[in-house]
N, CA, C and O atoms as a DFTB+ gen file, in Angstrom:
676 C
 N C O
     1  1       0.850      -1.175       0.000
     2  2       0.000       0.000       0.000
     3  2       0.895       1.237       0.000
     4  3       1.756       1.218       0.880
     5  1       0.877       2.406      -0.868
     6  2       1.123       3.546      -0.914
     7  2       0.527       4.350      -0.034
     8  3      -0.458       3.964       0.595
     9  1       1.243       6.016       0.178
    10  2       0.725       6.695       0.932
    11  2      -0.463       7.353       0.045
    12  3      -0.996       8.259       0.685
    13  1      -0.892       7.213      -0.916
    14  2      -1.999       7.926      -1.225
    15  2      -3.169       7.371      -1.479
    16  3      -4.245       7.936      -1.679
    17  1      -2.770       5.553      -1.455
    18  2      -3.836       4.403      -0.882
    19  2      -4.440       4.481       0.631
    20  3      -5.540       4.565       1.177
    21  1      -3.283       4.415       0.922
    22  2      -3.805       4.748       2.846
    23  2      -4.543       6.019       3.215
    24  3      -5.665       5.726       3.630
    25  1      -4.411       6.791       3.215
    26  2      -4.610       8.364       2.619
    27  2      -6.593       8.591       2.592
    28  3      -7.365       9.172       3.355
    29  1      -6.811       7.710       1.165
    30  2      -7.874       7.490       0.862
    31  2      -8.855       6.705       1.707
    32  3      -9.969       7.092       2.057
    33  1      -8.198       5.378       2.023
    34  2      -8.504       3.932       2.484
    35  2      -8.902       5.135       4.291
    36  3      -9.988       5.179       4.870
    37  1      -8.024       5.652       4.567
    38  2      -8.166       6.507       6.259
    39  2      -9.427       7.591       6.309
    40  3     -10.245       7.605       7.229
    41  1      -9.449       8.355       5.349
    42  2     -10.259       9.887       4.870
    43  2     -11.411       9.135       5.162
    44  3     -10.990       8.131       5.737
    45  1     -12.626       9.075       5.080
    46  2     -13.536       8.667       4.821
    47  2     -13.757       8.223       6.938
    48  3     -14.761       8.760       7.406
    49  1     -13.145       7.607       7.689
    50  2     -13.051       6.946       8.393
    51  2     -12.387       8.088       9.781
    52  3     -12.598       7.929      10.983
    53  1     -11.614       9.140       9.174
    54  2     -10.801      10.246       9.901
    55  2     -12.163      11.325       9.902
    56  3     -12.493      11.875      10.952
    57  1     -12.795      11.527       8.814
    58  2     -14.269      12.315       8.743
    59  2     -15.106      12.036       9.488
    60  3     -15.653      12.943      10.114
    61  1     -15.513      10.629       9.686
    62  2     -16.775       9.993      10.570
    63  2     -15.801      10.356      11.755
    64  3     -16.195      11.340      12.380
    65  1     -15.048      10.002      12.051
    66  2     -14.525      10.334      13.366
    67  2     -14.806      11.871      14.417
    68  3     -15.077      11.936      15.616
    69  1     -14.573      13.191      13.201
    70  2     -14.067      14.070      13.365
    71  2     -15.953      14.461      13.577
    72  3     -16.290      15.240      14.469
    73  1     -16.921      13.868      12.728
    74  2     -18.307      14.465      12.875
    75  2     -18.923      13.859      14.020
    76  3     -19.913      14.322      14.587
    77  1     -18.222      12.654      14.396
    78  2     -19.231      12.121      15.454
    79  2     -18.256      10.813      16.099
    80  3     -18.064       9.605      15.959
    81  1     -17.715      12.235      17.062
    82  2     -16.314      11.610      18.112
    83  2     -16.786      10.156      18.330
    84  3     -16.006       9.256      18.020
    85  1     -18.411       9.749      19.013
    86  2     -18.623       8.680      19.600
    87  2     -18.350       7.265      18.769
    88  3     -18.122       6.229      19.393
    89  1     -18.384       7.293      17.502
    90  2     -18.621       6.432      16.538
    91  2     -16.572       5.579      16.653
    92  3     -16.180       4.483      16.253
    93  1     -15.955       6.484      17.214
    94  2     -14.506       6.247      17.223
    95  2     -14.102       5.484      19.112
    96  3     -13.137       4.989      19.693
    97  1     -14.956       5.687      19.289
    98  2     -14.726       4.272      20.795
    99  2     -15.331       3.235      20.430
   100  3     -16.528       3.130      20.160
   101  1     -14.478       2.397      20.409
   102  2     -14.645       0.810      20.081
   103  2     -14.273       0.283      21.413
   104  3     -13.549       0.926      22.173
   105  1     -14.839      -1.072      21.751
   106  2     -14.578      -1.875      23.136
   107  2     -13.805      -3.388      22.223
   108  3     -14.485      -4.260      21.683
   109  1     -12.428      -3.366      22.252
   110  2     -12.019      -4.542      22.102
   111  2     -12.322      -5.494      23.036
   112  3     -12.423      -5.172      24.220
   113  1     -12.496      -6.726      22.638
   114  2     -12.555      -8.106      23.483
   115  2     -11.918      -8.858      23.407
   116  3     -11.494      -9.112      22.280
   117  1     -11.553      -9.507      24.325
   118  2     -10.722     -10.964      24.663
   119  2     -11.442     -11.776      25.662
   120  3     -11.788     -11.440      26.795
   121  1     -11.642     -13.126      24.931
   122  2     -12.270     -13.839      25.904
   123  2     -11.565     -15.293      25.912
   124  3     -11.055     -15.665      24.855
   125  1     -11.501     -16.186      27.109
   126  2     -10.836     -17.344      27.445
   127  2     -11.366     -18.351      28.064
   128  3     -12.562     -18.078      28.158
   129  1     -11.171     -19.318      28.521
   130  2     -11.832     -20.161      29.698
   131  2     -10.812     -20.963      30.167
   132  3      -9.838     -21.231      29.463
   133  1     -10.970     -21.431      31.459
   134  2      -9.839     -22.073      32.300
   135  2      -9.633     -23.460      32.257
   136  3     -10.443     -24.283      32.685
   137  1      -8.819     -23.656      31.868
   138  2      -8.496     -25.113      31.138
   139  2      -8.874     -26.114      32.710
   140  3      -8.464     -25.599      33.750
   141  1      -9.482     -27.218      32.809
   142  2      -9.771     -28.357      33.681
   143  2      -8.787     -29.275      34.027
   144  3      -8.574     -29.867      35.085
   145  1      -7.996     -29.297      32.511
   146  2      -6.694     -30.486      32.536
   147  2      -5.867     -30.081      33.745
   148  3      -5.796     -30.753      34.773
   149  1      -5.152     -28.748      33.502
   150  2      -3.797     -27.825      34.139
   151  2      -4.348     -26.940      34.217
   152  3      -5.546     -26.694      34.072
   153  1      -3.099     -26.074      34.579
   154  2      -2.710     -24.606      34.718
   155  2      -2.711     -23.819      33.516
   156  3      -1.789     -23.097      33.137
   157  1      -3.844     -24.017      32.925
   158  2      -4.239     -22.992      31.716
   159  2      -5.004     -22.304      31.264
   160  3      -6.050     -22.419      31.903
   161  1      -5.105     -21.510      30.368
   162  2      -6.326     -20.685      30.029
   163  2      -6.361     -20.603      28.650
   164  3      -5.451     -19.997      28.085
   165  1      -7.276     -21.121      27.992
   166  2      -7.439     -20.821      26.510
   167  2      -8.414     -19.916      26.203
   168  3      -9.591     -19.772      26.531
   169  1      -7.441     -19.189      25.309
   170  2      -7.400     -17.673      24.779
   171  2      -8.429     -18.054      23.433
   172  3      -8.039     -18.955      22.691
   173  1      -9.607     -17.438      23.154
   174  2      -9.861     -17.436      21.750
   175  2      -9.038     -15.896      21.395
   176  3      -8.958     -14.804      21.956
   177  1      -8.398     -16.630      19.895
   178  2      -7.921     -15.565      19.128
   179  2      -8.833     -14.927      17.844
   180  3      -8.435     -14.005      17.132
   181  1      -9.716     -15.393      17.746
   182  2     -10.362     -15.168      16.362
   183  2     -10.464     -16.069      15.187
   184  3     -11.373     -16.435      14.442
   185  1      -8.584     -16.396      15.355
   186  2      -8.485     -17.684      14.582
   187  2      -7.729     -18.784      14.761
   188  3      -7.286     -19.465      13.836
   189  1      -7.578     -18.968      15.798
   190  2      -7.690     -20.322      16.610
   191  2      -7.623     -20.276      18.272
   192  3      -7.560     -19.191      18.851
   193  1      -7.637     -21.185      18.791
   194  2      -7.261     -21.000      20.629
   195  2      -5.741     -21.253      20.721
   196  3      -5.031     -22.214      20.428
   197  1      -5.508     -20.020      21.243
   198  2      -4.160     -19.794      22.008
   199  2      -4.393     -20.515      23.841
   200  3      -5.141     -20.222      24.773
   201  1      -3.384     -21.473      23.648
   202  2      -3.501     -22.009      25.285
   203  2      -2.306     -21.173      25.973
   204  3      -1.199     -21.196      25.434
   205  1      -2.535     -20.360      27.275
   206  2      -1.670     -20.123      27.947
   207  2      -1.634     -20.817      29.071
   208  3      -2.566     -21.110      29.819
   209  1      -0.369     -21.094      29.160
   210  2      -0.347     -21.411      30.967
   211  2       1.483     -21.171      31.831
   212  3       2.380     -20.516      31.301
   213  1       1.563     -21.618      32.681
   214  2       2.336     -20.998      33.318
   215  2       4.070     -20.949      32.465
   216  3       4.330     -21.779      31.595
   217  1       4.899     -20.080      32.806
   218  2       5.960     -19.896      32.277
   219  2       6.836     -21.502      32.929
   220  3       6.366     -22.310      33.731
   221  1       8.181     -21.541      32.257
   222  2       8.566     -22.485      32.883
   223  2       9.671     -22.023      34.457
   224  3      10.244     -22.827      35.192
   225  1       9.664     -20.644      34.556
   226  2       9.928     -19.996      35.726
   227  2       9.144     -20.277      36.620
   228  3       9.723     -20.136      37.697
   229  1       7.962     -20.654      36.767
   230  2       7.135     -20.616      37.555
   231  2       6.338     -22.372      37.865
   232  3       5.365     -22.770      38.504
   233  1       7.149     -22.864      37.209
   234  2       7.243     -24.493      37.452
   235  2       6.199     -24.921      36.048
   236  3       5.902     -26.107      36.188
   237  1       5.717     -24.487      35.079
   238  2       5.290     -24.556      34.034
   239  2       6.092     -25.710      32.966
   240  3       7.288     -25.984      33.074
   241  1       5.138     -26.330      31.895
   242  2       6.144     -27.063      30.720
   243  2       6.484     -26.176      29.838
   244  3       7.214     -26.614      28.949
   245  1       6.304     -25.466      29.798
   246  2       6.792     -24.553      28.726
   247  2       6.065     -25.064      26.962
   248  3       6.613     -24.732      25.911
   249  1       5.076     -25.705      27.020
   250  2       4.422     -26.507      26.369
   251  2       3.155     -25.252      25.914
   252  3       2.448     -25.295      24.907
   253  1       3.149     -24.334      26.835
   254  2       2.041     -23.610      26.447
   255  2       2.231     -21.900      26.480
   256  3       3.034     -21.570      27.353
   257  1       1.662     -20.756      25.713
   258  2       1.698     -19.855      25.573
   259  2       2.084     -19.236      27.210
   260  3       1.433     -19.525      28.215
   261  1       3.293     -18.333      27.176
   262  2       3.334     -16.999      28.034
   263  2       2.576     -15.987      28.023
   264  3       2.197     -15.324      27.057
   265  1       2.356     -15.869      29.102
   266  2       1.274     -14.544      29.014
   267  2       2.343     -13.208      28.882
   268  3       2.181     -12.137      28.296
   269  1       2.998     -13.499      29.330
   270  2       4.422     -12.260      28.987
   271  2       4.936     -12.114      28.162
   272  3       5.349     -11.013      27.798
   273  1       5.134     -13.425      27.426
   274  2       5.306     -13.589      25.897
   275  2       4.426     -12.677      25.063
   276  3       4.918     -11.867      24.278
   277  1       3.145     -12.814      25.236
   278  2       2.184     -12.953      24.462
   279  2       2.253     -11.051      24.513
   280  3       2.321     -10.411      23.463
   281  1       2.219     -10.333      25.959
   282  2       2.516      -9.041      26.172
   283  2       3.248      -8.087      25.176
   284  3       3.124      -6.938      24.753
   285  1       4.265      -9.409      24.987
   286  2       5.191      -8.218      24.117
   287  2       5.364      -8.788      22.738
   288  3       6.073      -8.149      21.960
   289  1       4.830      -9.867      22.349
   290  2       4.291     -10.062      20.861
   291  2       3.345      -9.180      20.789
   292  3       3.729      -8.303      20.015
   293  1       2.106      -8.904      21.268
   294  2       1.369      -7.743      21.112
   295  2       2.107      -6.604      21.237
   296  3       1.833      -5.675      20.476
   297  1       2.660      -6.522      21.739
   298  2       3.436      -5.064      21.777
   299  2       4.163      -4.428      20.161
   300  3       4.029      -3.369      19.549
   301  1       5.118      -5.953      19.865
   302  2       5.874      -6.154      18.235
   303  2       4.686      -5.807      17.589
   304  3       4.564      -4.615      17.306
   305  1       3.708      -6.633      17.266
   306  2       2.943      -6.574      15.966
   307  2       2.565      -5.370      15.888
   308  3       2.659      -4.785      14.809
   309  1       1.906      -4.549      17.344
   310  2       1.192      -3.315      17.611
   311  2       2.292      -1.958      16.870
   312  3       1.912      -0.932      16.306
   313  1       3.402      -2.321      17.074
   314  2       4.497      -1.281      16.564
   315  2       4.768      -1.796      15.452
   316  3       4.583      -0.947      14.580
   317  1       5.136      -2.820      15.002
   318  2       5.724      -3.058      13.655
   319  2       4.324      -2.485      12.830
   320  3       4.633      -1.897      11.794
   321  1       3.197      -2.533      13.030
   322  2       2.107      -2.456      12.057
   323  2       2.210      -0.693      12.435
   324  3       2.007      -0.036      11.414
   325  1       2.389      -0.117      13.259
   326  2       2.063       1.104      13.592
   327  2       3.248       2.167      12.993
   328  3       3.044       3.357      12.753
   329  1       4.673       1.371      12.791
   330  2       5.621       1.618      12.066
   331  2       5.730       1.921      10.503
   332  3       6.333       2.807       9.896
   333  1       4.949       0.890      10.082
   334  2       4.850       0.404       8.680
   335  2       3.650       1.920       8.419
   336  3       3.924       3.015       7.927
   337  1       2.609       1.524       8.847
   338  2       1.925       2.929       8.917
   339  2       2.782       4.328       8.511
   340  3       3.017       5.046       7.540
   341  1       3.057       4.209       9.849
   342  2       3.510       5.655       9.878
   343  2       4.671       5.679       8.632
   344  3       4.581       6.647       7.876
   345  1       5.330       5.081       8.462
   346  2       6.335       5.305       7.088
   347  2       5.648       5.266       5.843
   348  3       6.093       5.856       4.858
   349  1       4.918       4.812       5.827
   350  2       3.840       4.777       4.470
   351  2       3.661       5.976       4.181
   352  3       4.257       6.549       3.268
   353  1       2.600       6.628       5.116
   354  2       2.009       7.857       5.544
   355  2       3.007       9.109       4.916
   356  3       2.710      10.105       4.257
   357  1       4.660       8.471       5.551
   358  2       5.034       9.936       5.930
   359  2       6.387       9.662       3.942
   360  3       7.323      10.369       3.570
   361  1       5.862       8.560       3.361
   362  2       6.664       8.071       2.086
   363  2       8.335       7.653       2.520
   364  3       9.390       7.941       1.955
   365  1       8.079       6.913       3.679
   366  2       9.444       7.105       4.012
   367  2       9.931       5.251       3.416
   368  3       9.513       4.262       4.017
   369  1      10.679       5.182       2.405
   370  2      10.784       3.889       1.925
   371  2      11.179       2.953       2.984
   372  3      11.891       3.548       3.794
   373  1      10.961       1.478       3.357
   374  2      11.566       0.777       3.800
   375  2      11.519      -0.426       3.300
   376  3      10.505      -1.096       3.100
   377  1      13.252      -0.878       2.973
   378  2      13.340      -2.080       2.388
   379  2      13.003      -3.296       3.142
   380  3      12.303      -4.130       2.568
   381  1      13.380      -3.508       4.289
   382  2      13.006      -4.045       5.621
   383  2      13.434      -3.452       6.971
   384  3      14.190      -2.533       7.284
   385  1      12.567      -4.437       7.747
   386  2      12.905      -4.355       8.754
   387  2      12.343      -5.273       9.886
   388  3      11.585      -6.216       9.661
   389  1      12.953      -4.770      11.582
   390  2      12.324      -5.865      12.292
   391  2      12.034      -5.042      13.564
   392  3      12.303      -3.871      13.834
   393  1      11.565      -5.763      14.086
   394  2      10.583      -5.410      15.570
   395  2      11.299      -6.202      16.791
   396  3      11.464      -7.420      16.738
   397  1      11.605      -5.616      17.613
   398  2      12.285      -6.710      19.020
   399  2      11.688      -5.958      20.075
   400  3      11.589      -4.732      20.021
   401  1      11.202      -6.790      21.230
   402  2      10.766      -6.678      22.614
   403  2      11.157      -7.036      23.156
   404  3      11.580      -8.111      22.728
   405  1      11.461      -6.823      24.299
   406  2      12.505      -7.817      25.875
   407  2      11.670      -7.282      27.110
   408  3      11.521      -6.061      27.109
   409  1      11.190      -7.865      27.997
   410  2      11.173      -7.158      28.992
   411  2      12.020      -8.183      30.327
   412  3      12.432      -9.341      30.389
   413  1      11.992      -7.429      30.923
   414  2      12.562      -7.940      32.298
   415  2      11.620      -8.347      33.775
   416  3      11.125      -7.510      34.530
   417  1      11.544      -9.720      33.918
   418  2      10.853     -10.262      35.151
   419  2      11.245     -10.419      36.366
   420  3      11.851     -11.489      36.324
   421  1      11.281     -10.081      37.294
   422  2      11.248     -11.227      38.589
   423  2      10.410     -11.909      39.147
   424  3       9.526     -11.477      39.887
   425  1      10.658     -13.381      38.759
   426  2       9.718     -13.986      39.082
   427  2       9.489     -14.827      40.434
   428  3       8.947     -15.930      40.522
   429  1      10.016     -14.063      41.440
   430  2       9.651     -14.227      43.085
   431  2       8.777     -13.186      43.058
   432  3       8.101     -12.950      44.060
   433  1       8.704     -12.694      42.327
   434  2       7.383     -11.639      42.848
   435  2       6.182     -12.495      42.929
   436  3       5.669     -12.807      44.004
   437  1       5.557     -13.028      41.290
   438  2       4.476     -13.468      41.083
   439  2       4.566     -14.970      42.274
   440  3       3.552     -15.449      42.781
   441  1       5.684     -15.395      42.477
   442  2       5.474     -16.600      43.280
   443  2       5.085     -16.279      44.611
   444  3       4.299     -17.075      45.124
   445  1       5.352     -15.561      45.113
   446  2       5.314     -14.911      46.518
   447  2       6.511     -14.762      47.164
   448  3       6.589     -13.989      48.118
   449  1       7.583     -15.477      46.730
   450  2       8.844     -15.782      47.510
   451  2       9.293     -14.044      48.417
   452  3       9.581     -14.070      49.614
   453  1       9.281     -13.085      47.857
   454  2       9.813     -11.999      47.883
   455  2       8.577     -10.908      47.808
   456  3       8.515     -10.246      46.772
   457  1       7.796     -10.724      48.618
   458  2       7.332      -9.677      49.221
   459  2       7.464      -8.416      48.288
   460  3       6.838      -7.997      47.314
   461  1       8.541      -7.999      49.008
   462  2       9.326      -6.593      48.422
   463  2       9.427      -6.543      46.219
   464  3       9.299      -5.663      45.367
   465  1       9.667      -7.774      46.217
   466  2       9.614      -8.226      44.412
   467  2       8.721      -7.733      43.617
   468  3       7.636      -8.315      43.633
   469  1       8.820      -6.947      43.005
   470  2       7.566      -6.704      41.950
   471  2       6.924      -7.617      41.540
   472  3       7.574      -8.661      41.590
   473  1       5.724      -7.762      41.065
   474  2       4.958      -8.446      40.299
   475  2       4.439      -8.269      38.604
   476  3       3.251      -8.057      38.360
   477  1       5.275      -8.360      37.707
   478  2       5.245      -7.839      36.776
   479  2       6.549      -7.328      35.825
   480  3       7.670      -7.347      36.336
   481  1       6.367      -6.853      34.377
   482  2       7.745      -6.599      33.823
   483  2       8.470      -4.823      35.087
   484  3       7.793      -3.942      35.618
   485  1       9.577      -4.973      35.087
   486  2      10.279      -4.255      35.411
   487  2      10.671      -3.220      34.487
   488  3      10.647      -2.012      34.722
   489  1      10.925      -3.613      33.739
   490  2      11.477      -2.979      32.331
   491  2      10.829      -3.518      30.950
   492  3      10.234      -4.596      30.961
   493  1      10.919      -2.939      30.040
   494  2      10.656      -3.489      28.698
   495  2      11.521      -2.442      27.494
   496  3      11.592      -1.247      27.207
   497  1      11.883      -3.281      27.206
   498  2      12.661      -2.715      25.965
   499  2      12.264      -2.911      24.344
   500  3      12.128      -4.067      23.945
   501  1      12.082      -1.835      23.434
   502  2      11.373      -2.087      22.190
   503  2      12.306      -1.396      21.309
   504  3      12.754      -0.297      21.637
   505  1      12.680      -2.044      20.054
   506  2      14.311      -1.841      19.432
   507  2      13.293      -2.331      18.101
   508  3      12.393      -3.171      18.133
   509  1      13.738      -1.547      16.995
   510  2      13.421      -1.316      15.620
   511  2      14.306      -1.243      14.881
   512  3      15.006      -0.268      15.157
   513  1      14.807      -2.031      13.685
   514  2      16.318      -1.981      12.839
   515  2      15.610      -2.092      11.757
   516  3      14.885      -3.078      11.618
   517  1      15.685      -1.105      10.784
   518  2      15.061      -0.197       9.934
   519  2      16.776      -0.397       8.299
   520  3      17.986      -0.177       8.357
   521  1      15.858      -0.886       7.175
   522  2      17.045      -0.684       6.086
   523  2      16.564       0.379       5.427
   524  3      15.953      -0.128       4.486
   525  1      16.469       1.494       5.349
   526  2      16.351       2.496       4.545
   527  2      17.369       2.979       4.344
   528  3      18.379       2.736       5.004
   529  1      17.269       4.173       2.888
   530  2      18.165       5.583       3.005
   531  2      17.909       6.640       3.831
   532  3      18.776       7.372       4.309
   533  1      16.424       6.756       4.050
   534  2      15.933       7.921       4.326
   535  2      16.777       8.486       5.769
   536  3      17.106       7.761       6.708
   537  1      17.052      10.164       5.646
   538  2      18.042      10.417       6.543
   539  2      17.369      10.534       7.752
   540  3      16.146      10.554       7.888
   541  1      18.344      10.622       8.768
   542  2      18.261      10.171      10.165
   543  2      16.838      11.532      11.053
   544  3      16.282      11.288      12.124
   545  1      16.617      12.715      10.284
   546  2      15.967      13.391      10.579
   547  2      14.242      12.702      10.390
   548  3      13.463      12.596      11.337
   549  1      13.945      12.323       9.047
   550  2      13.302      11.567       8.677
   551  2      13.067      10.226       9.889
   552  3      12.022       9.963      10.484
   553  1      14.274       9.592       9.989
   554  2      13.653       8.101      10.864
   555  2      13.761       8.779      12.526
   556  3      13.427       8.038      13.451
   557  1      14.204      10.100      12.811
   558  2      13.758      10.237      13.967
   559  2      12.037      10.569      14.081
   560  3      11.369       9.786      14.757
   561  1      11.446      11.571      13.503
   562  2       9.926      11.566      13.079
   563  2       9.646      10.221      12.991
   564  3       9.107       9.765      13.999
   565  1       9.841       9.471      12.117
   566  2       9.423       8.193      12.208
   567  2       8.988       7.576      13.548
   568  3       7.870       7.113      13.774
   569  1      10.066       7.634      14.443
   570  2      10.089       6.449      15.509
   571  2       9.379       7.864      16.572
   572  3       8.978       7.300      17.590
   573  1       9.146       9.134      16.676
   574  2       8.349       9.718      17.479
   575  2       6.811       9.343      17.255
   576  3       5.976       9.206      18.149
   577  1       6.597       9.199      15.824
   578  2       5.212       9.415      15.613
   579  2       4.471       7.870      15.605
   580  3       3.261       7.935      15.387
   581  1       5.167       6.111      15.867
   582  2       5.290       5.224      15.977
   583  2       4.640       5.354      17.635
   584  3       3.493       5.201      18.054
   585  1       5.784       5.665      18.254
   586  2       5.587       5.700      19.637
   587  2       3.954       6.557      20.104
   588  3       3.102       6.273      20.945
   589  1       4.067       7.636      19.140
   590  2       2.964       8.409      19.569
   591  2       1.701       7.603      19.302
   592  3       0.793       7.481      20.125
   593  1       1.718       6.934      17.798
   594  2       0.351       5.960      17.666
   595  2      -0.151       4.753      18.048
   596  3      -1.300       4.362      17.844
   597  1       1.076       3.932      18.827
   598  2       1.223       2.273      18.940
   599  2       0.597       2.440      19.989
   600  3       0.997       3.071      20.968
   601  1      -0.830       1.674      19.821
   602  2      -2.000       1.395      21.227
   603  2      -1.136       0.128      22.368
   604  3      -1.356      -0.013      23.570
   605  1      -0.588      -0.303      21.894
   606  2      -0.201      -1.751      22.849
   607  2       1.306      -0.253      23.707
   608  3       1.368      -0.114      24.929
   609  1       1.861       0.243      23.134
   610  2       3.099       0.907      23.278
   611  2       2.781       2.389      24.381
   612  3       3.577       2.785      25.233
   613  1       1.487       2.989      24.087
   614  2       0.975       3.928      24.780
   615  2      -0.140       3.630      26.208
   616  3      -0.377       4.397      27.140
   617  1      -0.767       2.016      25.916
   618  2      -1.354       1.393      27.050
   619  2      -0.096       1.226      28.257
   620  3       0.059       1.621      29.412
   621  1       0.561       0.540      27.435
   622  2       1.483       0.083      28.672
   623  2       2.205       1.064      29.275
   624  3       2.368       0.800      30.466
   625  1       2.735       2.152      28.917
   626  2       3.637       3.311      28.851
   627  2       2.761       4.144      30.053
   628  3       3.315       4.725      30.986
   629  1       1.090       4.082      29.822
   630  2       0.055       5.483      30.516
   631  2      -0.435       4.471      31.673
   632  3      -0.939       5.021      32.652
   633  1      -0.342       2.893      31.689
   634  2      -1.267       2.624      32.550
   635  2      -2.792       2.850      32.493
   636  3      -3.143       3.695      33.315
   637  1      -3.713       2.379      31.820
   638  2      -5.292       2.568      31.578
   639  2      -5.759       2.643      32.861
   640  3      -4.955       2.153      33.654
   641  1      -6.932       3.148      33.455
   642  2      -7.573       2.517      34.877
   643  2      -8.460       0.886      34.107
   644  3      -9.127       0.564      33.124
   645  1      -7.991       0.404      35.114
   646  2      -8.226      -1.272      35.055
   647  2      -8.959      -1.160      36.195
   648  3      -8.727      -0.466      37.185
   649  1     -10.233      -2.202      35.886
   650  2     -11.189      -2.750      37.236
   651  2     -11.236      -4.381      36.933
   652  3     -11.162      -5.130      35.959
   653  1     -11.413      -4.470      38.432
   654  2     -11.496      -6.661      37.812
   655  2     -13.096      -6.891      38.847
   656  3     -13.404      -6.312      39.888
   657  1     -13.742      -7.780      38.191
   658  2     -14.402      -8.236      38.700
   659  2     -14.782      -9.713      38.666
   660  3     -14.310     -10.548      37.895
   661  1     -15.741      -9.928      39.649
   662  2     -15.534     -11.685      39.930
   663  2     -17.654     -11.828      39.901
   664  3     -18.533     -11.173      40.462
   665  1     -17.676     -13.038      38.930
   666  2     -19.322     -13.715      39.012
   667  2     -19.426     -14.940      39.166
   668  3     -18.909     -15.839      38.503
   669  1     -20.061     -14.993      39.998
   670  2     -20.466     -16.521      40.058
   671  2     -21.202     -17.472      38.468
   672  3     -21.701     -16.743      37.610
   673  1     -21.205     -18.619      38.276
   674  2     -21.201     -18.921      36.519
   675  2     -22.709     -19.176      36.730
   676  3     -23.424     -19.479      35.774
């Protein structure tokens, strides 16, 4: 897709937006159920069930999806697609490129061992290696306006207010 495909393919969709803000909140869903066998939870994806269950840090087979994994694969796709975007957009060529996530665990937190331990990534790191010409002024815009649009990249970054609740079945 070109930038004057996208352009078009967006207009139409940037208008409804702009006439009638409400029409632009969408409620994504994810839904799962708790596996009977083990320690799992299968994820419907849309297009197939993703089984998660415990890491192998956490006495897990490693046989089944990370949920931390899964964190920062959403995170990749959310930027690599939000990347690709934005270079389209802004005609900035790219011959390839790739997407990397890391984050950092301790996992005495989630076990209980350690109190004081966080529960959760500590860090996360998101690294983009880009083959273009386009000069470095160019791929700095790039990687501001990436960061500025990537929903998985700006959730995690702002913290959403999150509520949990519990029903009886």
């Amino acid at each position: 897709m070109d930038a004057a495909t996208l352009r078009a393919t967006q207009a139409p969709i940037k208008d409804r937006y702009k006439t009638d803000p409400k029409s632009a909140v969408i409620t994504l869903k994810a839904r799962g159920s708790i596996d009977n066998e083990g320690i799992a939870c299968k994820v419907e994806t849309g297009r197939a069930l993703a089984v998660a269950g415990l890491h192998p840090a956490t006495g897990g087979s490693g046989l089944e999806l990370c949920s931390g994994d899964m964190l920062l694969e959403a995170l990749v796709a959310c930027a690599g697609v939000t990347l690709k975007s934005v270079a389209t957009a802004l005609e900035i060529p790219l011959k390839a490129g790739n997407v990397a996530a890391e984050g950092d665990l301790d996992f005495r937190g989630t076990l209980g061992v350690d109190k004081e331990a966080p529960v959760g990534f500590a860090e996360i790191r998101l690294r983009f290696d880009v083959d273009t010409e386009a000069p470095q002024e160019k791929l700095d815009l790039l990687l501001k306006l990436t960061e500025r649009y990537c929903v998985v990249y700006q959730t995690i970054r702002n913290g959403p207010k999150v509520s949990v609740l519990m029903h009886r079945m």
